[in-house]
C-alpha positions as CSV (number, residue, x, y, z in Angstrom):
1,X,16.7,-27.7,52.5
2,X,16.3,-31.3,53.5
3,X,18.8,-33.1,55.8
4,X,19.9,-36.7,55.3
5,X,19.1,-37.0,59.2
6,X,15.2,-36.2,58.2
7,X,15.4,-39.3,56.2
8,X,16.8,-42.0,58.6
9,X,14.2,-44.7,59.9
10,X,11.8,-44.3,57.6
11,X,10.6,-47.3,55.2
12,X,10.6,-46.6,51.5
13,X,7.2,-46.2,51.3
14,X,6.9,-43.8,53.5
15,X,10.1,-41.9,51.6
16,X,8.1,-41.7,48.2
17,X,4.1,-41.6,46.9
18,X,2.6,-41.2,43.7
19,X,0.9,-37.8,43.2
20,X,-2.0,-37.1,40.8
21,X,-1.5,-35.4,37.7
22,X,-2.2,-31.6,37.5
23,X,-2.4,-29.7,34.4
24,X,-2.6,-26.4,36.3
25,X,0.9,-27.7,38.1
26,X,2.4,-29.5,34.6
27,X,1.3,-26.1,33.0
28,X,3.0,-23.9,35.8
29,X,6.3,-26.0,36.1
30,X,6.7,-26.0,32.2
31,X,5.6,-22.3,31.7
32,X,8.5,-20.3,30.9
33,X,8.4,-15.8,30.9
34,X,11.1,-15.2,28.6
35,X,10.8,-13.1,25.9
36,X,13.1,-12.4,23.3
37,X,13.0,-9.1,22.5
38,X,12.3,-8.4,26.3
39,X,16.0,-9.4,26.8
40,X,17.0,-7.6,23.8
41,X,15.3,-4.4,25.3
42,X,17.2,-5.3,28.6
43,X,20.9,-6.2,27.6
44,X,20.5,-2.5,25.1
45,X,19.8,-0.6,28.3
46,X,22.8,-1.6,29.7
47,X,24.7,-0.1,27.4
48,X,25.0,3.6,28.4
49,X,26.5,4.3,25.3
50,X,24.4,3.0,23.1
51,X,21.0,4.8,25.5
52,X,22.5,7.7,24.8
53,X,23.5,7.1,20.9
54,X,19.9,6.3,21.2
55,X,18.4,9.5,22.2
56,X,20.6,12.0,20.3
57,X,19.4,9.8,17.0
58,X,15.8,10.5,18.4
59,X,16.5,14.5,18.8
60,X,18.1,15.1,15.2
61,X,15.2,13.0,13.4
62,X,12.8,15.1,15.7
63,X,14.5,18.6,15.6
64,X,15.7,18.2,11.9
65,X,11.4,18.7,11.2
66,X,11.6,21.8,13.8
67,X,14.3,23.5,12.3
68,X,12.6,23.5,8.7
69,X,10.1,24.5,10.6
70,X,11.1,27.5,12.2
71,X,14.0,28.4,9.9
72,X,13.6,32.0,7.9
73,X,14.4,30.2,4.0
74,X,12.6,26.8,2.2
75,X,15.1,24.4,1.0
76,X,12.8,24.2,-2.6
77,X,12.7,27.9,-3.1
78,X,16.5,29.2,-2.6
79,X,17.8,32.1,-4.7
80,X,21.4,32.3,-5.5
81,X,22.8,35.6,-4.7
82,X,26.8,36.1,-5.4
83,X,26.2,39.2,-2.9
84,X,25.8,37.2,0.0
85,X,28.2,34.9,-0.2
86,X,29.9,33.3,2.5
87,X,28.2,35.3,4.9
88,X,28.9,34.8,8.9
89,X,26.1,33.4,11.3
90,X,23.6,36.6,12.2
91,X,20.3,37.5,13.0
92,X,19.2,36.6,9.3
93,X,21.4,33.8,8.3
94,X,21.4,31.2,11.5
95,X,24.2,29.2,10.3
96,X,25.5,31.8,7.3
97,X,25.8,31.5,3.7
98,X,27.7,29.1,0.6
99,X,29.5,30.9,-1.7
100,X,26.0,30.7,-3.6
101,X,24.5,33.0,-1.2
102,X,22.1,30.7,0.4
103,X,20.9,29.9,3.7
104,X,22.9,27.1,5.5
105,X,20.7,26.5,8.0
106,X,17.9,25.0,6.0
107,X,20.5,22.9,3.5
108,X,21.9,21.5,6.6
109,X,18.8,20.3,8.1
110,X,17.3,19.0,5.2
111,X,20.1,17.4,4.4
112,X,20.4,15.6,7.8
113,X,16.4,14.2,7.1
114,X,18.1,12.9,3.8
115,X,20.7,11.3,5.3
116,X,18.8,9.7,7.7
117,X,16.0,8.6,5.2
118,X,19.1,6.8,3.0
119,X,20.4,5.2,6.6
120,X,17.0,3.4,7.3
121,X,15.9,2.5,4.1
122,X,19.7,0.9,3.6
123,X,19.6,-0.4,7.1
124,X,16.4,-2.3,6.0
125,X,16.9,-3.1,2.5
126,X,20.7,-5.2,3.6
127,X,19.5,-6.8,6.1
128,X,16.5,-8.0,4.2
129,X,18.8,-8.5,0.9
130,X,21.5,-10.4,2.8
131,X,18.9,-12.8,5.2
132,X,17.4,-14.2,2.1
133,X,20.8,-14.4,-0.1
134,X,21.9,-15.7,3.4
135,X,19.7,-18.6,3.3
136,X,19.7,-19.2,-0.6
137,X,23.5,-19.8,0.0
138,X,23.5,-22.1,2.9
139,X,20.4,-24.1,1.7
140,X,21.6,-24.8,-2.1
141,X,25.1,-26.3,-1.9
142,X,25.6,-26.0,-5.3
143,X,26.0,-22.0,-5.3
144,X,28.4,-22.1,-3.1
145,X,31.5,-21.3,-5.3
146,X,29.5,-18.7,-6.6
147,X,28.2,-16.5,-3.9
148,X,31.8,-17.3,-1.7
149,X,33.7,-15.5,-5.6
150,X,30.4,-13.3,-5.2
151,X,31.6,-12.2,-1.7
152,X,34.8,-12.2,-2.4
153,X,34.6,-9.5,-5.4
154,X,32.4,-7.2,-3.9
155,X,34.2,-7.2,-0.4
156,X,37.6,-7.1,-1.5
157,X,37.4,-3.8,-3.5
158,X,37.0,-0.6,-1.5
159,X,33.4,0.7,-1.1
160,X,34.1,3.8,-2.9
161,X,35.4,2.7,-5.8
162,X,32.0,1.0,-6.8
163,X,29.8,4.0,-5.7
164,X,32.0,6.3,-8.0
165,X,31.6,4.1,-10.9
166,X,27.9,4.0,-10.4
167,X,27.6,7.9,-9.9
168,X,29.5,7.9,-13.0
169,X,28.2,5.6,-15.3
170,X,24.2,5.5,-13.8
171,X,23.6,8.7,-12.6
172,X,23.2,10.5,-8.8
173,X,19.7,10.4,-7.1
174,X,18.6,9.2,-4.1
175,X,17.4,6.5,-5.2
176,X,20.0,5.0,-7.8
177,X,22.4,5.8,-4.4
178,X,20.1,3.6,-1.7
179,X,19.9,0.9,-4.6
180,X,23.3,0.8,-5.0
181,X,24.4,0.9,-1.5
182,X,22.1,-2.5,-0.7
183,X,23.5,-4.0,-3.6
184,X,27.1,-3.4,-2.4
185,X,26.4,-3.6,1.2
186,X,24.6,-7.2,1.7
187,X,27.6,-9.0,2.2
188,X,28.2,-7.2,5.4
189,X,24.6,-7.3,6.7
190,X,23.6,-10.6,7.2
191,X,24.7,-13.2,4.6
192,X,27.3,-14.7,6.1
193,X,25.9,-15.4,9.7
194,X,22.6,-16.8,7.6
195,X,25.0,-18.9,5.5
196,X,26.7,-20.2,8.4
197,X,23.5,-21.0,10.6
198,X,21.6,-22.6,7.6
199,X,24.8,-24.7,6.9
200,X,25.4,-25.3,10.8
201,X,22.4,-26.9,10.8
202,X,22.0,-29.0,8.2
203,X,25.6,-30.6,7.8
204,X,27.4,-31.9,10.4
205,X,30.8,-31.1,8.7
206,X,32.7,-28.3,10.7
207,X,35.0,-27.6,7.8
208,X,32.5,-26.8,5.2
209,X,31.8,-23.7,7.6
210,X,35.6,-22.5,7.7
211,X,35.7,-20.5,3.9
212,X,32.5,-18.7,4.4
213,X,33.3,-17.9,8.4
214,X,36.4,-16.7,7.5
215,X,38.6,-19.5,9.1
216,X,40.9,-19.5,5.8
């Protein structure tokens, strides 16, 4: 590091010259390695938790295929048998049997590829539902009112009350279920922070933020 004494006696000219333009060095000096989802990648793995949430999600997707796989019974082609109901783990039955008389071991593992089927495609489908409801909302001022009562209806009554209704009056498939888990589930995802940051950024009024961003 350079000392005031360095400086002393010298005349200004000597103290400062012009230096000819570079665009290697501009380039260099204004070059920049970050990468988003490098960081991303980099503040997940310090999370031990979430590594190791990580890996267990990445052995029941894998094994889930491996225990169909090597499992005695088919999901599609299970006989009910009153006989062997309720059965206790052996040899023959890895996990027992329902009061049905069927295998648990395959329902168990295809159910766990359902589940985790529903979980992505729901995962995907809010997050894409509520990023462009998100932006509709801050963008248009005029809908405000009605995506804020919007919100404010669907979040306000409990979760299993509207999937009940639905089973009831639709029907129960996977499909009428993921459907109507993004539909209920948007508000949550991603429409509110979109709302905000679209509003954030083209109004300079803090308090039209506050309703929305749950200030009041």
């Amino acid at each position: 590091m350079a000392k005031a004494s360095d400086f002393e006696g010298k005349k200004q000219d000597e103290l400062f010259y012009f230096v000819d333009y570079s665009p290697e060095e501009a380039e260099r000096v204004g070059y920049s390695n970050y990468s988003y989802w490098g960081s991303v990648i980099q503040n997940f793995l310090k999370h031990k938790a979430a590594v190791v949430c990580l890996f267990l999600f990445l052995f029941l997707v894998i094994f889930s295929f491996i225990a169909l796989a090597i499992g005695k019974y088919d999901y599609q082609t299970l006989v009910t048998d009153s006989s062997l109901a309720f059965r206790k783990p052996n040899s023959e039955y890895w996990f027992g049997t329902d009061n049905l008389g069927r295998d648990y071991w395959c329902q168990v593992w295809y159910a766990t590829q359902v589940s985790i089927r529903l979980a992505l495609i729901v995962a995907v489908g809010e997050s894409i539902l509520g990023v462009i409801i998100g932006l509709i909302w801050g963008y248009v001022r005029k809908l405000d009112r009605f995506f804020t009562e919007l919100y404010n209806l669907i979040d306000n009554v409990p979760y299993i009350i509207y999937m009940t209704l639905i089973a009831l009056v639709v029907g129960q498939s996977f499909t009428i279920m993921a459907v109507s888990m993004i539909a209920i589930g948007w508000p949550a995802a991603s429409a509110t922070w979109c709302s905000c940051s679209v509003t954030a950024s083209t109004t300079s009024r803090p308090a039209a933020l506050a309703p929305r961003c749950g200030a009041f």
